[in-house]
C-alpha positions as CSV (number, residue, x, y, z in Angstrom):
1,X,123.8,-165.9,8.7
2,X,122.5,-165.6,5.2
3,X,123.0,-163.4,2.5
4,X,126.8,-162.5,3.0
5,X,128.4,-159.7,1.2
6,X,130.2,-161.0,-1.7
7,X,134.1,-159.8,-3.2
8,X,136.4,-161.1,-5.8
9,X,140.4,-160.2,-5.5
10,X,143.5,-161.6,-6.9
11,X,145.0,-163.1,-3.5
12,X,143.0,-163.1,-0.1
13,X,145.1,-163.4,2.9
14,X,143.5,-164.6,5.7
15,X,145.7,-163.2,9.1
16,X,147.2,-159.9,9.3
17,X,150.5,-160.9,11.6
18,X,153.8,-160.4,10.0
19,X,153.6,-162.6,7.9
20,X,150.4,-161.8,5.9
21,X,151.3,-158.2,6.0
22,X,154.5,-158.9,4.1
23,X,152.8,-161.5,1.6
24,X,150.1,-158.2,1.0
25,X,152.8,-155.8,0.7
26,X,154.7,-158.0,-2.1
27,X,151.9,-158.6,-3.8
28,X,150.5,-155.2,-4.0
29,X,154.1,-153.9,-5.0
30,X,154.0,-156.0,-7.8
31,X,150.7,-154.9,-8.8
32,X,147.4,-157.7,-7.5
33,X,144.8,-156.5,-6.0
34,X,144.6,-158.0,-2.3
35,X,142.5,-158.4,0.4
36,X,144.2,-158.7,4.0
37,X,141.6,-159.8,7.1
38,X,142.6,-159.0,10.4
39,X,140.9,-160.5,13.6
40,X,141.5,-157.5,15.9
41,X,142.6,-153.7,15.0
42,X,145.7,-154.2,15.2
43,X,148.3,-155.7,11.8
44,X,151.8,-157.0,13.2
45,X,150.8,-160.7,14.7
46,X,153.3,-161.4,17.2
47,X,155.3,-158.2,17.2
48,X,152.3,-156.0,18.1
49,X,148.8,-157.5,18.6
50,X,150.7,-160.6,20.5
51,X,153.7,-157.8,22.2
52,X,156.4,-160.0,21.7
53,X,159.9,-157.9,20.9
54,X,161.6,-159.2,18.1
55,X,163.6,-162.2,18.5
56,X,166.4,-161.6,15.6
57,X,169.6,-163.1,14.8
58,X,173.1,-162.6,15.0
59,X,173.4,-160.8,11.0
60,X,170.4,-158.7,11.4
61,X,172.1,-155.6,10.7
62,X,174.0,-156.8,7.8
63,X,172.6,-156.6,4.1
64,X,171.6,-160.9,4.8
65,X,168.3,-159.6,5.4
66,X,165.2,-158.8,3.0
67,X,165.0,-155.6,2.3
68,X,160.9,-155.4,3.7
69,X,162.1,-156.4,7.0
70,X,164.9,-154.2,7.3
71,X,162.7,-151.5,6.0
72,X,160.3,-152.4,9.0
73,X,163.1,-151.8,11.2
74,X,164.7,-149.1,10.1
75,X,161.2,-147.2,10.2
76,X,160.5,-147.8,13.9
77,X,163.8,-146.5,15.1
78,X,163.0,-143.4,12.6
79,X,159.3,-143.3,14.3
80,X,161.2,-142.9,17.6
81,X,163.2,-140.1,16.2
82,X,160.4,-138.2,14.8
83,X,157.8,-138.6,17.4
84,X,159.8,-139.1,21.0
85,X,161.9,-137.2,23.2
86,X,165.3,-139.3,22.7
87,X,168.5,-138.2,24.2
88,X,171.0,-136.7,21.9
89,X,173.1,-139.7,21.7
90,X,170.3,-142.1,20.9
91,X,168.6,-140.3,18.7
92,X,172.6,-139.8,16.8
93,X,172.7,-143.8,17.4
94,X,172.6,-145.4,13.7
95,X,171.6,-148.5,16.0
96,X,168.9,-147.2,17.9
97,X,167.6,-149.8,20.6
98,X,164.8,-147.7,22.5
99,X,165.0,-150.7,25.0
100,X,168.2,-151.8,25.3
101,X,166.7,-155.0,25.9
102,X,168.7,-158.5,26.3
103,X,166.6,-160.0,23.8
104,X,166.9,-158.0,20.4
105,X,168.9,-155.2,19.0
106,X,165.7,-153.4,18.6
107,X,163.0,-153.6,21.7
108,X,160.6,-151.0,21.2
109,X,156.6,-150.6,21.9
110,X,154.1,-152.9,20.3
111,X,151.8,-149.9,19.4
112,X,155.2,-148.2,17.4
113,X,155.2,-151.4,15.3
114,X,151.4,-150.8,14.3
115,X,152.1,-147.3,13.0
116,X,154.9,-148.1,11.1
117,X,153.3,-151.2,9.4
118,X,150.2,-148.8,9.0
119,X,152.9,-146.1,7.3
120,X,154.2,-149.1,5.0
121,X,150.6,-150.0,3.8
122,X,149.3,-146.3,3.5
123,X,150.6,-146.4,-0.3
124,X,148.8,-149.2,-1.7
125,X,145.6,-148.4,0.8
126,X,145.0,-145.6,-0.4
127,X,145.0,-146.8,-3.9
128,X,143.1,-149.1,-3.3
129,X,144.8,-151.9,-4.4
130,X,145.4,-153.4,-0.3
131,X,142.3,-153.9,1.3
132,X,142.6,-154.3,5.1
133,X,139.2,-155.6,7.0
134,X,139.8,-155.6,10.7
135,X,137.8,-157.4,13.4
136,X,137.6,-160.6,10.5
137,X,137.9,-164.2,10.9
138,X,137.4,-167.4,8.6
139,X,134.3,-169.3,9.4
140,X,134.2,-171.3,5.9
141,X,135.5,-172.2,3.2
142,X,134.0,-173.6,-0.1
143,X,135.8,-176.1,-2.1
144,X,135.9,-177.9,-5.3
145,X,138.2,-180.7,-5.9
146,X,141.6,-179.2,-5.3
147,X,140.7,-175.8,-4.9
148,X,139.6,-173.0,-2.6
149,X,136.9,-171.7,-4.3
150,X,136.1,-168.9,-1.5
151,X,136.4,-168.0,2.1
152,X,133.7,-166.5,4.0
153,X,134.8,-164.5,6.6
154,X,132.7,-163.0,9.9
155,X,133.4,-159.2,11.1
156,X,133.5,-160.1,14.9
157,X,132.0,-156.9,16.3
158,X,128.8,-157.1,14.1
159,X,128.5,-160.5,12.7
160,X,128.3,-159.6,9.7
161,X,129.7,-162.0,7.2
162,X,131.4,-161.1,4.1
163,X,132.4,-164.0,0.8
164,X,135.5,-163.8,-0.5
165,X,137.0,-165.1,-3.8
166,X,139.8,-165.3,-5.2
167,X,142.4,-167.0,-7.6
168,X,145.4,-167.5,-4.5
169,X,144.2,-168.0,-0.7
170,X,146.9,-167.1,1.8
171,X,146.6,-168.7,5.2
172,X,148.0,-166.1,7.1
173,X,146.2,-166.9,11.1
174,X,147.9,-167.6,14.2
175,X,147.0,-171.3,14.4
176,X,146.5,-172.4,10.5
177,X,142.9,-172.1,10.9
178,X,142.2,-171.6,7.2
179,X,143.6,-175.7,6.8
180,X,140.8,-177.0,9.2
181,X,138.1,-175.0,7.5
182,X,139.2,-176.2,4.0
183,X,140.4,-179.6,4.8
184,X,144.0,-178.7,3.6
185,X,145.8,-182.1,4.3
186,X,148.3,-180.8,8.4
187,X,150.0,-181.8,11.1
188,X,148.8,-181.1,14.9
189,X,151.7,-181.5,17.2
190,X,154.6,-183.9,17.4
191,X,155.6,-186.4,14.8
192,X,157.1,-189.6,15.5
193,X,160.9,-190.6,15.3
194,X,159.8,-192.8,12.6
195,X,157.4,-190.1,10.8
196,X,160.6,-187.8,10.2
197,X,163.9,-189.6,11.5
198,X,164.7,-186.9,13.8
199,X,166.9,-187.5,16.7
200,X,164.6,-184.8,19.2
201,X,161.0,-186.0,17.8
202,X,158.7,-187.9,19.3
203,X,158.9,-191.8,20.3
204,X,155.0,-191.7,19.3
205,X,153.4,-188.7,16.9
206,X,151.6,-187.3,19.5
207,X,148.7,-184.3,18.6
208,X,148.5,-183.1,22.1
209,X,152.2,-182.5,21.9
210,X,152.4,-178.5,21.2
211,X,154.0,-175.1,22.3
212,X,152.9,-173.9,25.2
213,X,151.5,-170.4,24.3
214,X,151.7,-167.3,26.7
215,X,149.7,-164.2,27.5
216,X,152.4,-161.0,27.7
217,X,151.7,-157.9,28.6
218,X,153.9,-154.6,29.5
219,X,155.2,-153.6,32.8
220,X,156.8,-149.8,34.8
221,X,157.7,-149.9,37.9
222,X,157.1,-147.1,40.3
223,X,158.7,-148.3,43.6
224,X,155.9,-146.4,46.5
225,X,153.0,-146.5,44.8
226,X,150.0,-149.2,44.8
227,X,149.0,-151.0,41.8
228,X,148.1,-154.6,43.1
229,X,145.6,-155.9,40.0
230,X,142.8,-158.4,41.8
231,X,143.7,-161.6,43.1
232,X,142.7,-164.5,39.9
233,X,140.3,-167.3,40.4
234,X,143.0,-169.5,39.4
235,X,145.4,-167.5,41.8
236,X,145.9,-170.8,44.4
237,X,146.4,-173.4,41.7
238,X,149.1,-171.3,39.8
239,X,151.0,-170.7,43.2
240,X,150.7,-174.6,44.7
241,X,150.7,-176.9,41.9
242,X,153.8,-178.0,40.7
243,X,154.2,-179.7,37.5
244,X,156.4,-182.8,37.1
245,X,159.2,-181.4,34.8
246,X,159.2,-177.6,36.6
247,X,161.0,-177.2,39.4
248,X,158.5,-176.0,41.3
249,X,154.8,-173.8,41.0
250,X,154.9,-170.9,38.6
251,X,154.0,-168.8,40.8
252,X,157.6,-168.5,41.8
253,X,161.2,-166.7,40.4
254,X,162.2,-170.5,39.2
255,X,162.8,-171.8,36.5
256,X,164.7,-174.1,34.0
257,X,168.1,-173.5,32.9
258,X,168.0,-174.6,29.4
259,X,171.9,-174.8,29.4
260,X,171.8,-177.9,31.9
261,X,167.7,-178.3,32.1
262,X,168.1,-177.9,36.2
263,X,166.6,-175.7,38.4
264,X,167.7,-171.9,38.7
265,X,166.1,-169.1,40.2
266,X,165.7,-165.8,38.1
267,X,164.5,-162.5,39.9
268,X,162.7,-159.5,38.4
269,X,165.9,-157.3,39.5
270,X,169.4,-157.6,39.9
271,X,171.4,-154.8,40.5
272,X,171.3,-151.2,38.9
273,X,168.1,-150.6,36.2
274,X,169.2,-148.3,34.6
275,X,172.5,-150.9,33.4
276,X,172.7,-152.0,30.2
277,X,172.5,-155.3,30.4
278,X,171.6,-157.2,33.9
279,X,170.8,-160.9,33.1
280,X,167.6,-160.2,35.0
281,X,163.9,-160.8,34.0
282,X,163.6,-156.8,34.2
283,X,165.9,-156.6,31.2
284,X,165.4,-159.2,29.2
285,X,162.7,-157.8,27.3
286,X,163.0,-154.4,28.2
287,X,161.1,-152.0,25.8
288,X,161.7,-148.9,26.7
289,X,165.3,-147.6,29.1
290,X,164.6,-144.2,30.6
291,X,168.0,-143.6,29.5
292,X,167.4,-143.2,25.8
293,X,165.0,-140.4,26.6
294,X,164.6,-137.0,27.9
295,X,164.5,-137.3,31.8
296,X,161.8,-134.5,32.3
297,X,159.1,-136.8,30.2
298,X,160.1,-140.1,30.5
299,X,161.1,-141.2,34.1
300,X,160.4,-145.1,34.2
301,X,161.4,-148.0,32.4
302,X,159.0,-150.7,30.6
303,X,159.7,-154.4,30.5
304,X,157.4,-156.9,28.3
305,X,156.6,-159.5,30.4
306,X,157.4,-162.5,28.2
307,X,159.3,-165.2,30.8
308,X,159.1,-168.7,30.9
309,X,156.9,-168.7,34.4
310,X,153.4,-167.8,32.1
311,X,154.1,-170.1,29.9
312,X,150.7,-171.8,29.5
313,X,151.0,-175.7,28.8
314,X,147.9,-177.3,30.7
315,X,145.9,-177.5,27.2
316,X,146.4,-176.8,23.7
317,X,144.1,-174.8,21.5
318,X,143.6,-177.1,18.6
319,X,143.9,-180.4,17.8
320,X,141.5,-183.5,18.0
321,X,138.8,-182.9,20.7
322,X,139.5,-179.1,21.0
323,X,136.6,-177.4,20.3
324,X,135.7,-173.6,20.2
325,X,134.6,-173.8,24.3
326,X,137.6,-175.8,25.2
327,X,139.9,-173.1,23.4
328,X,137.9,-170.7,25.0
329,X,138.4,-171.8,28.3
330,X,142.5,-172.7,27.9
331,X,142.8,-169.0,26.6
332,X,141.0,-167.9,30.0
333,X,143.3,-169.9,32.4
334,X,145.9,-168.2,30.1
335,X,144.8,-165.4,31.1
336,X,144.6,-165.9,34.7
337,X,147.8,-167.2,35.1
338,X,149.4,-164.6,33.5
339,X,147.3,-161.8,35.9
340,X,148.0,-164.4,38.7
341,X,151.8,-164.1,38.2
342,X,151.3,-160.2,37.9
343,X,149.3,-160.4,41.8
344,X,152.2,-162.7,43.2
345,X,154.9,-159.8,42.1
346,X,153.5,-157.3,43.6
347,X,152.3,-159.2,47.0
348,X,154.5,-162.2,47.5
349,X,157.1,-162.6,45.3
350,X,160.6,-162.6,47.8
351,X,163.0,-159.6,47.8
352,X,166.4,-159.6,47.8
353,X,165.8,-157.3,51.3
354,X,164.2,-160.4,52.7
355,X,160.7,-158.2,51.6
356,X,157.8,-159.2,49.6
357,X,156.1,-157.9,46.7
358,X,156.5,-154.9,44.4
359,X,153.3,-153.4,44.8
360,X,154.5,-150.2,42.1
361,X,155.0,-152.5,39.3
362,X,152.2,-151.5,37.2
363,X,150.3,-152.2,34.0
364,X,150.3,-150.1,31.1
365,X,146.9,-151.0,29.0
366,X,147.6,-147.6,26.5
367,X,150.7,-149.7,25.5
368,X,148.2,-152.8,24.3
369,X,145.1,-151.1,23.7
370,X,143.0,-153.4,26.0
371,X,141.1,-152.8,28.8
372,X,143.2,-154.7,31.3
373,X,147.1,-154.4,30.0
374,X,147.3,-157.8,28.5
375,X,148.2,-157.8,25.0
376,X,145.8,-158.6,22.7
377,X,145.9,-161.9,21.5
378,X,147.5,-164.6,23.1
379,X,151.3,-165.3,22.0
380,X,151.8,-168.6,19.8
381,X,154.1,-170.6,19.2
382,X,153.4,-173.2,17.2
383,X,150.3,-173.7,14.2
384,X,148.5,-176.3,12.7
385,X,151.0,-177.2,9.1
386,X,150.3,-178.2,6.0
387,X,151.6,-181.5,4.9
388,X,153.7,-179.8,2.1
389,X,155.7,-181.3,-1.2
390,X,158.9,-181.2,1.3
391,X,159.6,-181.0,5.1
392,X,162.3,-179.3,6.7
393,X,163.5,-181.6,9.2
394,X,166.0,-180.9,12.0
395,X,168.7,-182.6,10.5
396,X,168.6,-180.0,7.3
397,X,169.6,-177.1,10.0
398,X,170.6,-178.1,13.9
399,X,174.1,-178.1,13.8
400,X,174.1,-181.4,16.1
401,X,172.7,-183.5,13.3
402,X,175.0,-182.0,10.7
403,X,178.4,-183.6,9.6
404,X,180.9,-181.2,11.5
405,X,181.4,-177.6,9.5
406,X,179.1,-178.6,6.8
407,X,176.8,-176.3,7.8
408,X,173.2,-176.3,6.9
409,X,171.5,-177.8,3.6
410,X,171.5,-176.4,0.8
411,X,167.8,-176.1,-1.1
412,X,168.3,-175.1,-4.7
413,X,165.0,-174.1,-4.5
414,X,165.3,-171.5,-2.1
415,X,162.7,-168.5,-1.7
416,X,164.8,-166.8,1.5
417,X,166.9,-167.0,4.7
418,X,166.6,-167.1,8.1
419,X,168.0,-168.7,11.6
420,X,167.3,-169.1,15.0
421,X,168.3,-171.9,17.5
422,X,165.5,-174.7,17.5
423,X,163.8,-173.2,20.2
424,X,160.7,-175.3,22.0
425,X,158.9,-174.3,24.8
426,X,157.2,-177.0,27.5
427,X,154.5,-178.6,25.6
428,X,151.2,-179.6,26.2
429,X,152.2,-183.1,26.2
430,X,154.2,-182.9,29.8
431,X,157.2,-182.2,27.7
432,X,160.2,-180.0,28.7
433,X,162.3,-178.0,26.5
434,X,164.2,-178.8,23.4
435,X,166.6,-176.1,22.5
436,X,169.2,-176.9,19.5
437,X,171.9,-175.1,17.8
438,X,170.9,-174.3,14.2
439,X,172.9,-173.1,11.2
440,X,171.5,-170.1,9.6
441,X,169.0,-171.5,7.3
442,X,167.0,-171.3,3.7
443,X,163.3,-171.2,3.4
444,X,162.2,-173.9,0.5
445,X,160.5,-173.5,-2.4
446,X,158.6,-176.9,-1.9
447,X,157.8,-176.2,2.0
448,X,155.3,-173.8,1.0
449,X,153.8,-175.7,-1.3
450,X,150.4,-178.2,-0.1
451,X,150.7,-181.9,-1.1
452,X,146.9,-181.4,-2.7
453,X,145.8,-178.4,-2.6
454,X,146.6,-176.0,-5.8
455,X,145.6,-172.4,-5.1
456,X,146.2,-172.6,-1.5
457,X,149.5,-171.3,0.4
458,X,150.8,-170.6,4.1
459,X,152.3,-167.7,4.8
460,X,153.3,-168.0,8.6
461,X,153.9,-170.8,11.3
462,X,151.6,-173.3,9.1
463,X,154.3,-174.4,6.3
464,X,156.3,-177.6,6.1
465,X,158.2,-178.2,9.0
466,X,157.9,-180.5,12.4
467,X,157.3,-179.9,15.4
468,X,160.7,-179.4,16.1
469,X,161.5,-177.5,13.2
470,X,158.9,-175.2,13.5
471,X,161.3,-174.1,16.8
472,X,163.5,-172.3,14.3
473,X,161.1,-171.0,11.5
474,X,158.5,-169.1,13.8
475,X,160.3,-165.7,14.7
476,X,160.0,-162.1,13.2
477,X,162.3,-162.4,10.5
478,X,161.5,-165.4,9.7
479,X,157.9,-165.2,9.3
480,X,158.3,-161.9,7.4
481,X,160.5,-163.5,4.5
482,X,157.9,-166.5,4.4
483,X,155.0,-164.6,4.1
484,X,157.1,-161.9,1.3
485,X,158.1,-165.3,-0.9
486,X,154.0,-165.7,-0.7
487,X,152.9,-162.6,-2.1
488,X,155.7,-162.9,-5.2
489,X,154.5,-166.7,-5.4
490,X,151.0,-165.1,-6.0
491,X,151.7,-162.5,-7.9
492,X,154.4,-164.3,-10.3
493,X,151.7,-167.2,-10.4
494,X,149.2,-164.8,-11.5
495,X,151.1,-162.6,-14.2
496,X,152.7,-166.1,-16.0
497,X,149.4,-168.2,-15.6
498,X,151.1,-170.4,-13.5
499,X,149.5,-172.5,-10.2
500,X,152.3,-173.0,-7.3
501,X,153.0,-176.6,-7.8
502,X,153.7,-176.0,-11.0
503,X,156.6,-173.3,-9.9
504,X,157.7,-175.9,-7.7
505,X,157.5,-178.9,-10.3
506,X,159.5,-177.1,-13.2
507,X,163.4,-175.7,-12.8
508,X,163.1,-173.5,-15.2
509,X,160.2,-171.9,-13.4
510,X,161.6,-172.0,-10.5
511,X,164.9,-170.3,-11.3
512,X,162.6,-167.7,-13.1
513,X,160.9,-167.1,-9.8
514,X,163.7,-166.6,-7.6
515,X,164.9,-164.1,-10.5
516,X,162.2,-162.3,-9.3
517,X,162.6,-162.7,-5.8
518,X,166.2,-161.5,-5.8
519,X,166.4,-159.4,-9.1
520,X,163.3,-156.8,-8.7
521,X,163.1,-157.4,-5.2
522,X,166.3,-157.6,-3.8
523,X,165.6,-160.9,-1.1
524,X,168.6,-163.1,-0.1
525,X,167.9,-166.6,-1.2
526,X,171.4,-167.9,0.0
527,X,173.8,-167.1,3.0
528,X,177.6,-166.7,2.3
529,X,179.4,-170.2,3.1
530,X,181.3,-168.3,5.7
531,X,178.0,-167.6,7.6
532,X,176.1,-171.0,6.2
533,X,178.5,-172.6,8.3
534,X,179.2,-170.5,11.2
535,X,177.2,-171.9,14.1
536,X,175.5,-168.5,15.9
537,X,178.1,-169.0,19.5
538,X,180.8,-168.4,17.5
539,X,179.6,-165.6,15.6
540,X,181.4,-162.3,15.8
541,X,182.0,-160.4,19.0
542,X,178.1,-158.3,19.6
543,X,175.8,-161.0,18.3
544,X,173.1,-162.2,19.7
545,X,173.5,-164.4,22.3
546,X,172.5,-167.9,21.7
547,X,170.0,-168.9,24.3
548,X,171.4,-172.6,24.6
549,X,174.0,-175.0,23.5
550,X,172.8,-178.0,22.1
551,X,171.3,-180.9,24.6
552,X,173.0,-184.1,24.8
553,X,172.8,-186.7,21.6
554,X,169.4,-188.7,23.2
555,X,166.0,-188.4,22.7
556,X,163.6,-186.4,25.2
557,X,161.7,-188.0,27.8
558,X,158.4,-188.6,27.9
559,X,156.5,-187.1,30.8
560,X,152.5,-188.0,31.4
561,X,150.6,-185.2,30.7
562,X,149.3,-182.7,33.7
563,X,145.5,-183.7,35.0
């Protein structure tokens, strides 16, 4: 299409999940003009548009976290009070889990998250100095030498297309798209033992080798009535194939135990609903508990369906050889097999009365905004990265590869914290899962930094770390305080006259920066020894539970990848 729309701004971030909201928000509070594109109607990435509750960490509710992500949460449990009808005692509840799910201290409902990011941005909307374009994606970028000198991106319900330039570029999107279309030096996929020395990497860097990605969607149960969704196209081969490293089809209640990587079965209910906690796939994600709220208006729970039998590992969506149609048909099988596992739940999936089916479990598209209950994107895992001026490599953080209460590495260059167990998913390569111990972790300076490229920086699953590192610095909190160290990278760049490298390249720069960072803005750039060091299943009683210990000391097996 010719004759695009043309506008200028100070930083353009390209992908409107958490982490380019919180890169837009940091910018804008310290006074740049942005510009923050957003391929559906929806801001929030992978808490809302994707409907994945937050996975957090043990300290979450301690003062270790940035102050925008705490902000974030302590405005959705607020939304709950002012808008639904809580019980007395959870409404009283300092705490407030409206879901009392297994998986966070704070489950809630993906459209909640919208309104409060919405309520956060309002301010700097309505002066004008956020712009938010919905419905946008990147479909070029123009270059010279070392820089981004604009990015042209198409509205997707009209086609109209609108160039964009500006002194940073934030590559904000789901799968690092912005690094294809620019030719910003990445990693697809697994590195080799020999790339990165890692104990858990790959004999042989392997592109193919990614997180599988899922399709979620939200669930009530209304035992007695009929919901059954159509039966997929796919439905047979997601109910009689069995992959080599599963223990048998998805289409089933097993799964892997990632404590001893065997077999286990894992139904949808065990017990009483209305419990607390039930290591059941019912509460493990649990987003709203009829018990937090008013009997006479809310009488169901609602589960997000997020469990390891949708995974989707048959393709990846990018790499060599994946074009647009091949993405396009992955993300339909994705689709299908998540639908597919919905049919076999309420039809065929064994009771514990020696029964079949649930036909009352039923969708609930007003959560999702879609048409048919799925959520609208698909969940990812794992992005294209940039090959960056350092690498976090597992044995910087898994407490496995660390000397014993060393805890892990120290960056003196550090622009946040985070942690969460190195967490990977079965790939697309045939390959099971990898799940290590970590020590609560820094974000570095130099990981967020491109090799090349000078006005160019990554502000969510795309910055320097492996394929197994990535495992750890993909969650909620983790994404938020990358994409927050973006926005004051941009905005300190811009104010001093500074490009990123140059931050990176100079001490005194550096140290000025994170003056910034944890002066006028208040971020933790360092965890207390006592918590550097602490490995997560030894935290204090009332953390969150670590999902697995670490595997044994040898390196994963290679499995040929599925026809």
């Amino acid at each position: 299409m010719t004759g695009a729309a043309e506008r200028t701004t100070d930083l353009l971030v390209v992908g409107g999940g958490l982490g380019g909201v919180a890169a837009a928000l940091t910018a804008a509070r310290l006074g740049r003009q942005v510009i923050l594109s957003e391929e559906t109607n929806w801001l929030g990435g992978q808490l809302t548009a994707q409907a994945v509750p937050s996975d957090e960490h043990p300290w979450i509710e301690t003062r270790h976290i940035s102050p925008g992500y705490r902000e974030l949460r302590d405005r959705i449990r607020d939304y709950y009070r002012r808008n639904y009808p809580l019980r007395d005692t959870a409404a009283a509840d300092p705490t407030l889990n409206p879901g009392l799910g297994n998986v966070s201290r704070l489950c809630h409902e993906p459209r909640v998250g919208v309104a409060v990011i919405d309520e956060m941005l309002m301010r700097y909307v309505s002066a004008g100095r956020i712009t938010v374009l919905y419905h946008h994606v990147p479909v070029a970028a123009a270059t010279d030498g070392d820089r981004i000198t604009a990015v042209t991106l198409e509205n997707r319900r009209t086609g109209h297309r609108l160039t964009v330039t500006a002194a940073l570029v934030a590559d904000a999107t789901e799968l690092g798209d912005l690094l294809e279309l620019a030719g910003v030096e990445h990693v697809v996929g697994a590195e080799s033992q020999d790339d990165t020395g890692e104990r858990y990497a790959a004999p042989v860097a392997d592109p193919t080798d990614q997180q599988a990605v899922t399709w979620c969607f939200p669930l009530e149960y209304r035992p007695g009535e009929e919901h059954v969704v159509d039966r997929p196209a796919s439905y047979d081969h997601w109910k009689n194939h069995v992959d080599p490293f599963w223990p048998g089809p998805q289409l089933s209640w097993e799964k892997i135990d990632i404590h001893t990587m065997a077999g286990k079965v894992n139904r949808i209910f065990e017990g009483d609903m209305d419990a607390v906690r039930l290591p059941d796939l019912w509460h493990f994600r649990r987003i709203r508990a009829r018990t937090q709220f008013q009997p006479d208006l809310v009488d169901t729970d609602i589960t997000l369906v997020n469990w390891p039998n949708i995974d989707y590992w048959e393709a990846p969506l990018v790499g060599p050889g994946i074009d647009e149609a091949a993405r396009q048909r992955a993300l339909l099988r994705c689709r299908e097999l998540s639908l597919s596992y919905l049919h076999w739940m309420q039809t065929e999936a064994p009771r514990p009365d020696g029964g079949h089916g649930y036909p009352g479990l039923r969708l609930r598209p007003d959560l999702t905004d879609t048409d048919d209950g799925l959520a609208k994107s698909v969940y990812v895992r794992e992005s294209r990265r940039i090959r960056a001026r350092f690498t976090v490599l597992e044995h910087h953080v898994a407490v496995t590869d660390r000397p014993e209460g060393a805890g892990s590495q120290v960056f003196t260059d550090a622009v946040g914290v985070g942690h969460y167990n190195i967490d990977l998913h079965p790939s697309t390569a045939g390959i099971n899962y990898v799940n290590l111990e970590c020590y609560p972790f820094q974000i570095p300076l130099g990981a967020l930094i491109p090799i090349r490229v000078r006005n160019l920086l990554p502000a969510n699953k795309n910055i320097g770390t492996t394929h197994i590192t990535n495992g750890c610095y993909r969650l909620h909190p983790v994404e938020w305080s990358i994409g927050e160290a973006v926005g004051a990278l941009a905005a300190y760049c811009l104010s001093g006259g500074h490009e990123p490298a140059a931050v990176a390249d100079s001490a005194a720069l550096t140290s000025d920066f994170q003056g910034l960072l944890a002066g006028t803005l208040g971020i933790p750039l360092a965890w207390p020894d006592e918590i550097r060091r602490t490995r997560p299943s030894q935290a204090a009683k009332g953390a969150t539970p670590l999902l697995a210990p670490p595997l044994p000391r040898t390196p994963r097996p290679q499995i040929a990848r599925p026809a």
